[in-house]
C-alpha positions as a Markdown table, in Angstrom:
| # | Residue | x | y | z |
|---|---|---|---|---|
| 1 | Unk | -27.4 | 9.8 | 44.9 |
| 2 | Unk | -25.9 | 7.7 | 47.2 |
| 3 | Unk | -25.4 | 9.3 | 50.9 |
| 4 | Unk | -21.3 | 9.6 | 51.0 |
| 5 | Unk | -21.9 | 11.2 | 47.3 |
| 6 | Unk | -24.6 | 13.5 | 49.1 |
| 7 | Unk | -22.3 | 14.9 | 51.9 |
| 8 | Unk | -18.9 | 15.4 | 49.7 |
| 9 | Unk | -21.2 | 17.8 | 47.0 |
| 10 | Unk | -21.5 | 20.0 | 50.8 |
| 11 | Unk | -17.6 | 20.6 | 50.8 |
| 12 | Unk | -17.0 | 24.2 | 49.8 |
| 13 | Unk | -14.7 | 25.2 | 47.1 |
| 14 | Unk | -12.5 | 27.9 | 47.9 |
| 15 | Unk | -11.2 | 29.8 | 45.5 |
| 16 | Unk | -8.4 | 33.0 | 46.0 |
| 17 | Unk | -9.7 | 36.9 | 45.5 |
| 18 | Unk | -7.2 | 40.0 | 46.5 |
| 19 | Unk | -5.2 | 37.2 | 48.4 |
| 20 | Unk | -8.3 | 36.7 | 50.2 |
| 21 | Unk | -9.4 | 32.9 | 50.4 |
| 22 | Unk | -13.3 | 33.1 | 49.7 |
| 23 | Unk | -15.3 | 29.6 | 50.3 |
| 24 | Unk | -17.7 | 28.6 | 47.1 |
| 25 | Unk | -20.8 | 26.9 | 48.0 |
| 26 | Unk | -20.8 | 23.7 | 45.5 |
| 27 | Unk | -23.8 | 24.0 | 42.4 |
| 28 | Unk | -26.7 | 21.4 | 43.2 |
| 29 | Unk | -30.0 | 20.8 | 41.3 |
| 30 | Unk | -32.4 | 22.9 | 42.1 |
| 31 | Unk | -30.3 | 25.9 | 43.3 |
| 32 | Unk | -32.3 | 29.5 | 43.0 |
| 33 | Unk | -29.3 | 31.6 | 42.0 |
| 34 | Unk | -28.1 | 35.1 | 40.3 |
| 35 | Unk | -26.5 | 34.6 | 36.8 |
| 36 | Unk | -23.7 | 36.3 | 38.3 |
| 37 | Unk | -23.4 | 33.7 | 41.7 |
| 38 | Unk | -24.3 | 30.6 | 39.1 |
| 39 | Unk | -21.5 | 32.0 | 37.2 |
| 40 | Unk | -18.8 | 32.0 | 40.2 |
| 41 | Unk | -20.1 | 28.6 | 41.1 |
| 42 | Unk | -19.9 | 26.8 | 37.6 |
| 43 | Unk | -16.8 | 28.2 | 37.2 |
| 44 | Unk | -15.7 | 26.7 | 40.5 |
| 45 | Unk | -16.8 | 22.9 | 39.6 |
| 46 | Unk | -14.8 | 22.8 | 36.2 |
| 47 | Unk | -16.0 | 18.3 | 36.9 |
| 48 | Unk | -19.3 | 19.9 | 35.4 |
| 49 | Unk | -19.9 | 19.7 | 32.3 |
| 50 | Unk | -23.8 | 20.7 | 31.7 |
| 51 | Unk | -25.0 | 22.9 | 33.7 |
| 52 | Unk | -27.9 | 25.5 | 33.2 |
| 53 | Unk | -29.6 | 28.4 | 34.6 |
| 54 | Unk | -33.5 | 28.7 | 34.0 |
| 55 | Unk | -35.4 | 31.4 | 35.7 |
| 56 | Unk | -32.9 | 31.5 | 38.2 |
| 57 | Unk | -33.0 | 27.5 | 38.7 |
| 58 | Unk | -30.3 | 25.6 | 38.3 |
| 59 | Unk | -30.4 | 22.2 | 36.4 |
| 60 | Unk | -27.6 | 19.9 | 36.2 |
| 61 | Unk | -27.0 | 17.7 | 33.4 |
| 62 | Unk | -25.4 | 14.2 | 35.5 |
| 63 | Unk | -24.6 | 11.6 | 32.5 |
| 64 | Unk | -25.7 | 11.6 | 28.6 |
| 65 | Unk | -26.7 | 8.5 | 27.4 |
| 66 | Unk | -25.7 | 7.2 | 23.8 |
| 67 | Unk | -29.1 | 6.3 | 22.1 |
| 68 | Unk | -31.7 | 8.8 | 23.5 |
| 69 | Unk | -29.1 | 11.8 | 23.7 |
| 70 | Unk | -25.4 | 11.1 | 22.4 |
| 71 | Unk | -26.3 | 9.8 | 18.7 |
| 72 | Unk | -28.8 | 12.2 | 18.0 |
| 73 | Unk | -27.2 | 15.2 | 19.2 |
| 74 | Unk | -24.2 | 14.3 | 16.7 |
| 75 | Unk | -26.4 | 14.0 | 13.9 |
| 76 | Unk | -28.3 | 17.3 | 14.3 |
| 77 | Unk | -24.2 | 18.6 | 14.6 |
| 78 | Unk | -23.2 | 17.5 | 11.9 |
| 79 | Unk | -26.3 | 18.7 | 9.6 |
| 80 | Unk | -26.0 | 22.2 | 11.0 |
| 81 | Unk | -22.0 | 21.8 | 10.4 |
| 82 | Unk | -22.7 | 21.6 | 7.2 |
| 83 | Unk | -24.9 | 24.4 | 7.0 |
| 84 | Unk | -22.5 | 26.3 | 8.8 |
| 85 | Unk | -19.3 | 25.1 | 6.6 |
| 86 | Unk | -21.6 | 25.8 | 3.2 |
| 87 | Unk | -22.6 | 29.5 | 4.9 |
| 88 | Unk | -20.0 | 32.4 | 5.7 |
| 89 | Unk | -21.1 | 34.0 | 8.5 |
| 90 | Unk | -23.0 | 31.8 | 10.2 |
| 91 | Unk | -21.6 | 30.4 | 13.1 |
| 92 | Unk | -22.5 | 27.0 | 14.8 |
| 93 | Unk | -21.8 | 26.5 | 18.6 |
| 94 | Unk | -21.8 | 22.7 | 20.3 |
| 95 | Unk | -23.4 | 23.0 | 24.3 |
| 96 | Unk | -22.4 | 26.5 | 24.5 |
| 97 | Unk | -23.4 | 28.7 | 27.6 |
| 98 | Unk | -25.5 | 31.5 | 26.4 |
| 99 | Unk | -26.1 | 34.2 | 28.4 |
| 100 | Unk | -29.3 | 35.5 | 27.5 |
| 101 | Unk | -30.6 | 37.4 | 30.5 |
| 102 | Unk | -30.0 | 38.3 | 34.2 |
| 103 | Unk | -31.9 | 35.3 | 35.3 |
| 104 | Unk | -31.4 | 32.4 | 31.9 |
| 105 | Unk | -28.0 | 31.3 | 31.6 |
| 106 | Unk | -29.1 | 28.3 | 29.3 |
| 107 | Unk | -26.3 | 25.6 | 27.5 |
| 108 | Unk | -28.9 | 24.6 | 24.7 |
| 109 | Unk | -27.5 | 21.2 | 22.9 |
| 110 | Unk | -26.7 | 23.2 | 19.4 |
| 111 | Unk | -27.0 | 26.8 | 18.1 |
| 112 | Unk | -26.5 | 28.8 | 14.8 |
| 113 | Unk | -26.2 | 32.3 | 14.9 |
| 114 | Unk | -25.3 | 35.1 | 12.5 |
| 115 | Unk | -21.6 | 36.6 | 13.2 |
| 116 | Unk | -22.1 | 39.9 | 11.9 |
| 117 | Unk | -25.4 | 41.8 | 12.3 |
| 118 | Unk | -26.9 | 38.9 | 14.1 |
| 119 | Unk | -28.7 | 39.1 | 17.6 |
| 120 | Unk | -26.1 | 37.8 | 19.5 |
| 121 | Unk | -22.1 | 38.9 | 20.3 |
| 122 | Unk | -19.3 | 36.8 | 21.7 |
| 123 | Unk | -18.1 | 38.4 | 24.7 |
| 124 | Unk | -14.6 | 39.1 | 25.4 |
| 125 | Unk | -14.7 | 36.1 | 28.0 |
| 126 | Unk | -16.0 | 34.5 | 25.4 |
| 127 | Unk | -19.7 | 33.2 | 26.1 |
| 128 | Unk | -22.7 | 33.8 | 23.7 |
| 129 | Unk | -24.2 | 37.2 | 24.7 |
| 130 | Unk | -27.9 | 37.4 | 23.6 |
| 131 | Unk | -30.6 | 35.3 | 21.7 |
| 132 | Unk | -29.0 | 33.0 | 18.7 |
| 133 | Unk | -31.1 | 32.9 | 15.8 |
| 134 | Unk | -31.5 | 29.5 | 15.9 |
| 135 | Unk | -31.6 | 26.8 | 19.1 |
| 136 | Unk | -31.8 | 23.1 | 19.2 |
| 137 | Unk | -32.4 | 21.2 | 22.1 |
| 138 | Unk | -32.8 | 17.2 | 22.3 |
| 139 | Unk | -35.6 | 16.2 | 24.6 |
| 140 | Unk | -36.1 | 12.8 | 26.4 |
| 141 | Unk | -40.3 | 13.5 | 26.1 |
| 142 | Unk | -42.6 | 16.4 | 25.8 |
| 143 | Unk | -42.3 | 16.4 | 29.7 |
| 144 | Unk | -39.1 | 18.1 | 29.8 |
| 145 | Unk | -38.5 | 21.2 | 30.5 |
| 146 | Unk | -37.2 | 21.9 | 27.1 |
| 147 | Unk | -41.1 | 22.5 | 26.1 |
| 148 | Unk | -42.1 | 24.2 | 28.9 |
| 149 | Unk | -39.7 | 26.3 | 30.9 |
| 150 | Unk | -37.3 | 26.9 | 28.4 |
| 151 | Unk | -39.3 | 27.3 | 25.0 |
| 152 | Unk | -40.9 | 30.2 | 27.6 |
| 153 | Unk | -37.6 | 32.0 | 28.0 |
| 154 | Unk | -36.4 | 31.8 | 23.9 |
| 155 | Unk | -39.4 | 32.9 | 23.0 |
| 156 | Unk | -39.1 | 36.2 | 25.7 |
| 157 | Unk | -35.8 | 36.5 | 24.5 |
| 158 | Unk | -36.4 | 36.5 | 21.0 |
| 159 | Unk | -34.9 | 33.3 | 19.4 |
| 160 | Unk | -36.0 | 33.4 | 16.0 |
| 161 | Unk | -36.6 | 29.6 | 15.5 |
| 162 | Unk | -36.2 | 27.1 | 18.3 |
| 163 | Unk | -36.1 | 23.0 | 16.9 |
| 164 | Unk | -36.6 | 20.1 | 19.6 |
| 165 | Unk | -36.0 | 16.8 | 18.7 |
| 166 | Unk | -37.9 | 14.9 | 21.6 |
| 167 | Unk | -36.3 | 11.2 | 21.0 |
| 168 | Unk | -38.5 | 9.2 | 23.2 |
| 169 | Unk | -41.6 | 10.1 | 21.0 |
| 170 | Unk | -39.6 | 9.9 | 18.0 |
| 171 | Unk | -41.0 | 13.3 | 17.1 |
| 172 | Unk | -39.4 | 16.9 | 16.0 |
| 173 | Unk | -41.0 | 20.4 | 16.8 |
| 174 | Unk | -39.6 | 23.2 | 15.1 |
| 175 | Unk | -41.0 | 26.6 | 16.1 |
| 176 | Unk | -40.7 | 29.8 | 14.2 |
| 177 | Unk | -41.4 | 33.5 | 16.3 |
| 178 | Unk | -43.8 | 35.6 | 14.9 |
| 179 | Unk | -45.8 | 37.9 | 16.7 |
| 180 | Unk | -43.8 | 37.1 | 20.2 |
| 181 | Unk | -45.2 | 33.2 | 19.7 |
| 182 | Unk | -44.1 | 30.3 | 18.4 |
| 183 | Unk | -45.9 | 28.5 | 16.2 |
| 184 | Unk | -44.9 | 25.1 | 14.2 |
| 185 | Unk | -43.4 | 25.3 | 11.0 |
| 186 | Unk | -44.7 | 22.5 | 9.2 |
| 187 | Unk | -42.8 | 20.4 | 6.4 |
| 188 | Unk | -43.6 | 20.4 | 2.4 |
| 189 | Unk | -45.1 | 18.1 | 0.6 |
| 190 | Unk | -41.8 | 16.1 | 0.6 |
| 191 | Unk | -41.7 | 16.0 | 4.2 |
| 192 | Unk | -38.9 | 18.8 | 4.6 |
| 193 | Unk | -39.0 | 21.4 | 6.7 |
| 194 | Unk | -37.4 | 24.6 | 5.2 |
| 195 | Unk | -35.8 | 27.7 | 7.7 |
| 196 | Unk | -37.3 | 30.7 | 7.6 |
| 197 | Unk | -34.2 | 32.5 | 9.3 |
| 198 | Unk | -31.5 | 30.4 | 7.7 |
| 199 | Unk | -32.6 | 29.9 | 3.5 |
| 200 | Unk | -31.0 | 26.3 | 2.5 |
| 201 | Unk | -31.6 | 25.1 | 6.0 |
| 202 | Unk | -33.6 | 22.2 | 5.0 |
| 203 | Unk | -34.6 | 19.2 | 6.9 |
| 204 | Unk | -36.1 | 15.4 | 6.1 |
| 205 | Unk | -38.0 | 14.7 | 9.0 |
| 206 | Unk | -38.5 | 11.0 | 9.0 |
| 207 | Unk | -34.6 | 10.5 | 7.8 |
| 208 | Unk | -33.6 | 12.3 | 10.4 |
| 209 | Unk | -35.8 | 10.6 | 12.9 |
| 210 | Unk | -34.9 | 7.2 | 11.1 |
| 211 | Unk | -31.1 | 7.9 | 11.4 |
| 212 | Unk | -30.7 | 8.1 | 7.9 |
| 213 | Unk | -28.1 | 10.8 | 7.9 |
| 214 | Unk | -26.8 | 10.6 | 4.5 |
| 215 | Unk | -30.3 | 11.4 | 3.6 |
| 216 | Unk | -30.2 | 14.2 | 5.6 |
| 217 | Unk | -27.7 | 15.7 | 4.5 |
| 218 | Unk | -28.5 | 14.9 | 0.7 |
| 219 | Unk | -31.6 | 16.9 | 1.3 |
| 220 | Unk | -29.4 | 19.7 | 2.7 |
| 221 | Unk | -27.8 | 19.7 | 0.0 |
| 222 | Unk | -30.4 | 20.4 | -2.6 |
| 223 | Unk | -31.2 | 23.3 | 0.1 |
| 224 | Unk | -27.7 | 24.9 | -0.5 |
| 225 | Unk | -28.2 | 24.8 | -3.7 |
| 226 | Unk | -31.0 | 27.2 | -4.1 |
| 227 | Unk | -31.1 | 30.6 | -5.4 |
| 228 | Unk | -32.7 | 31.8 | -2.0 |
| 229 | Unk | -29.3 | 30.4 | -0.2 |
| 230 | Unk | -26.8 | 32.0 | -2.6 |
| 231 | Unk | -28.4 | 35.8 | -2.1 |
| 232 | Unk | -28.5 | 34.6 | 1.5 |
| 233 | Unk | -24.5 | 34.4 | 1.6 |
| 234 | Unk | -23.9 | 37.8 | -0.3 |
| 235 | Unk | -26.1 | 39.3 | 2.1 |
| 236 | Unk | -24.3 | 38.2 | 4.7 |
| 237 | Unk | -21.0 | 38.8 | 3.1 |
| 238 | Unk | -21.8 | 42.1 | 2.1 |
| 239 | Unk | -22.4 | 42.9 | 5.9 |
| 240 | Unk | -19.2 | 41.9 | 7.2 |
């Protein structure tokens, strides 16, 4: 950050309450913040567009790169878009803020949760309220916090199945919560890994990691097609 860049993020927004003018400080890296005050000062920088709250630290997303963050988070998308399009009552959200506690206010990369009986409400201000059933998160390397900080705080909060797709290493972790931990879910002889939370949800590892999306979703398919995914649906249907 360049030093002209460092002193204009110090400018304080101000923003208009009971026609009294109240100054915002400006949401920086690193910030140790309420949910509430991360709130009021998110909402204040609408020139953010990824911004997070993990154990009351804020991390800002600055740029997204195409190969290492851009491509795959479209293809993981668009396989759980088709889940989602194939599945009534599962809902898919893209980088949507989920508030899942008074101190994680997380925007994971991709979520699928269950509209109707599910762990998780939209709130009338409409954010995710509560712990999807499923999170994905696309990591640079197992360094990142997506392994560390934040698979701590979905597991605590109860996310049933948490996938991260760590590009750099061109490996994929997919955890499933039993007991209160994660542990891997591990793919078939045919190198898929099947959902435990979502039945269909089937995924080719080494397409996916090759960028073979039509494989991908060809697997998927054959997933969709199951018995197990069918008496999924009028489950769900049967709920609503």
């Amino acid at each position: 950050m360049t030093p002209e860049k460092s002193v204009a993020t110090k400018v304080l927004s101000p923003q208009k309450i009971n026609n009294t003018v109240i100054e915002i400080p400006p949401l920086e890296n690193g910030d140790r913040l309420t949910r509430i005050e991360f709130e009021r000062r998110y909402e204040a920088m609408p020139h953010i567009k990824k911004a997070e709250l993990i154990e009351r630290v804020v991390y800002i997303q600055t740029s997204v790169r195409a190969k290492s963050h851009g491509e795959p988070h479209a293809k993981i998308v668009g396989w759980l878009g088709n889940y989602c399009a194939a599945t009534p009552g599962v809902d898919i959200a893209d980088s949507a803020t989920v508030r899942l506690d008074w101190d994680n206010e997380p925007q994971p990369d991709a979520l699928l949760r269950i509209d109707v009986g599910g762990q998780s409400v939209i709130s009338d201000d409409d954010y995710v309220e509560g712990a999807p059933e499923l999170i994905v998160e696309i990591a640079a390397s197992t360094a990142s916090y997506d392994l560390h900080d934040k698979l701590k705080v979905y597991r605590r909060n109860g996310v049933q199945e948490y996938l991260v797709w760590r590009v750099d290493n061109k490996q994929l972790d997919w955890f499933k919560l039993s007991e209160g931990e994660y542990i891997p879910l591990e793919p078939n002889a045919d190198g898929v890994i099947c959902s435990q939370i979502f039945p269909g949800l089937w995924l080719a590892i080494s397409a996916l990691l090759e960028g073979n999306l039509a494989e991908v979703l060809s697997v998927l398919q054959k997933g969709l097609e199951t018995d197990e995914h069918q008496e999924f649906v009028q489950r769900l249907s049967a709920s609503e």
